[in-house]
N, C-alpha and C positions, 0 to 999 in steps of 0.2 A: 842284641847279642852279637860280639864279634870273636871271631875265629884265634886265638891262645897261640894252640899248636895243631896239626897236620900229624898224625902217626901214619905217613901210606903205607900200606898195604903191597899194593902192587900198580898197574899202570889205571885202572877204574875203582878200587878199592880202598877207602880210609876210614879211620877213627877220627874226628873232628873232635876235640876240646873248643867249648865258648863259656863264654861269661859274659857280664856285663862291663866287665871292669880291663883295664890296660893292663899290659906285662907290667909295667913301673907302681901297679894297684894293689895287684892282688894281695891275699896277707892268708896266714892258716884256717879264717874263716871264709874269704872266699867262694861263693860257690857256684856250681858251672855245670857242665852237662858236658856227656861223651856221648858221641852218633857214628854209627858207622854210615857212612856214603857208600853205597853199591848201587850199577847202575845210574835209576831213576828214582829207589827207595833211601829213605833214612830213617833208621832204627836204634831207639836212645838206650845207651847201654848202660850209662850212669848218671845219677842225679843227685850226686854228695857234694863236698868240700873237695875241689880242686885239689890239696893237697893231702887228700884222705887216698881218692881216687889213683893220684899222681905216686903216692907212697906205697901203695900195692901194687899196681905197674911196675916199678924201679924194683922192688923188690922178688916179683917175681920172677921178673926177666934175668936178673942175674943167677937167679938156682936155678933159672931154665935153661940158660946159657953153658953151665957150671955141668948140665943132665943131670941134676938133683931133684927136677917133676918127674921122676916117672913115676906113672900112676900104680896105684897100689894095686896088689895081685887080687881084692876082690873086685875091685871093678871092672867087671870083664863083658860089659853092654854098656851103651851108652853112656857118658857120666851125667848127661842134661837128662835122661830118661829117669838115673836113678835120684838124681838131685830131685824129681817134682816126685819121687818113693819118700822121700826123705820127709819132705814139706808137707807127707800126705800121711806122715808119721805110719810107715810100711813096714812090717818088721823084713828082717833077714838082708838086713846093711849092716855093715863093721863100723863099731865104734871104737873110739881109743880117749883115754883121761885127755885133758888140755885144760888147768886152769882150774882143776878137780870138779872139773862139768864133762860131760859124756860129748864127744864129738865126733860126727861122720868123718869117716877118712877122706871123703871127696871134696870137703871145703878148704884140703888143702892145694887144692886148685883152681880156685873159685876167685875170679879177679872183680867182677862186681856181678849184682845183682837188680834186678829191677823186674819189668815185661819179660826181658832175656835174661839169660844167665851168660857169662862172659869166664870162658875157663881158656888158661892158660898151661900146659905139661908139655914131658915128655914123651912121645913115646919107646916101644922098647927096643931101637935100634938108634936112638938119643936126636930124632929128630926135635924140632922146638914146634908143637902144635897150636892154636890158635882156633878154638870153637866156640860158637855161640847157639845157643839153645834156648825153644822159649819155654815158656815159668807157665802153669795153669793157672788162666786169670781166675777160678775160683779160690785162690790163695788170697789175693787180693781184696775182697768184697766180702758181706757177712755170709750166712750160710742159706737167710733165706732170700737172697737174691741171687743167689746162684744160678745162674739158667744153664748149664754145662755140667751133662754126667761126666766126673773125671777121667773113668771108666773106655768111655766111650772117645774122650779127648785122648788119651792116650793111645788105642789105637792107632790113631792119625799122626801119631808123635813122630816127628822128624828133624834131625839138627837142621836149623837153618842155616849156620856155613861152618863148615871144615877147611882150616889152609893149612900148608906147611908153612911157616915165618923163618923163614932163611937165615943164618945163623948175622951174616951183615946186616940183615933189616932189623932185624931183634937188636943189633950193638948201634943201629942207631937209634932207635926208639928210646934204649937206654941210657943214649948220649943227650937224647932229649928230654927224656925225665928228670936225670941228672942236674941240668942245668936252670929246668924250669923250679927244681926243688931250694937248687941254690940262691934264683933267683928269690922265692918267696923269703926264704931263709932273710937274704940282705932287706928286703923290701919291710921284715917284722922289725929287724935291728933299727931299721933308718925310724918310723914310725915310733919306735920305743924310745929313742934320741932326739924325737923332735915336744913329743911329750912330757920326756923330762926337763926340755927347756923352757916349756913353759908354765912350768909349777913355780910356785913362787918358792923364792931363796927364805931357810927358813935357819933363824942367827942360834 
């Protein structure tokens, strides 16, 4: 795996994008892994298609930017707390139509998910926040190998990072999404041009 792109954080703090493949490779199927570096740990925060990942990043930072996340007036604890309510199908969460499917209003700040959850808002003085939260691994696994009362994991439930992302680290993040999407964008064209050259001529 080699290192894509760098989203830092701050002066010990990053998001690492890898893959297997070079910038001049990648293509929409692509696919890669997000790790946050803090410290001595690293914590995978995605494990999609490079430009799945990369298109909700860009996208979200610009309505973050814009203080178009502020989160919605019922989520007034946690959003990772209420996000494993959600997955634990808990009543007395807000839903709203999307797609004419019922939707929590929290997954409109939901940049990936995996182990952690990975949210991206505002809050309500239009800072740009930046949390990461973990997921109950009994969501993961069947129900009789669960060894974790939820119950009791919750308790213990704590975000793992809260930051403020500074309205310049966020415009370059976006600078960097930006370019990486462009990049895959040329990288589909060129592959799609090289494929049509060699089909045969057909009179």
């Amino acid at each position: 795996m080699q290192n894509i792109i760098n989203f830092q954080l701050n002066n010990s703090e990053k998001i690492v994008m890898s893959c297997e493949e070079n910038l001049d490779q990648i293509n929409c199927c692509t696919e890669g892994s997000l790790t946050l570096i803090e410290k001595n740990n690293e914590i995978l925060l995605s494990n999609d298609t490079i430009h799945e990942s990369i298109f909700v990043l860009h996208g979200q930072l610009q309505k973050a930017l814009n203080s178009d996340l502020i989160l919605h007036r019922s989520i007034t604890s946690d959003i990772g707390c209420l996000y494993n309510e959600e997955l634990q199908d808990k009543p007395g969460l807000v839903y709203e139509k999307f797609d004419e499917r019922d939707h929590w209003v929290g997954y409109n700040f939901l940049l990936w998910s995996s182990n952690m959850a990975t949210w991206l808002y505002n809050d309500y003085v239009g800072n740009i926040i930046l949390e990461i939260t973990p997921v109950f691994p009994g969501n993961f696994i069947s129900f009789a190998e669960d060894k974790i009362s939820y119950g009791r994991w919750l308790q213990n439930y704590k975000p793992y990072l809260i930051r403020k992302l500074p309205k310049e680290v966020a415009q370059q993040w976006l600078y960097q999404a930006d370019h990486l999407l462009k990049k895959i964008e040329e990288n589909v064209e060129r592959e799609m041009r090289e494929y049509k050259k060699k089909q045969p001529n057909e009179n």
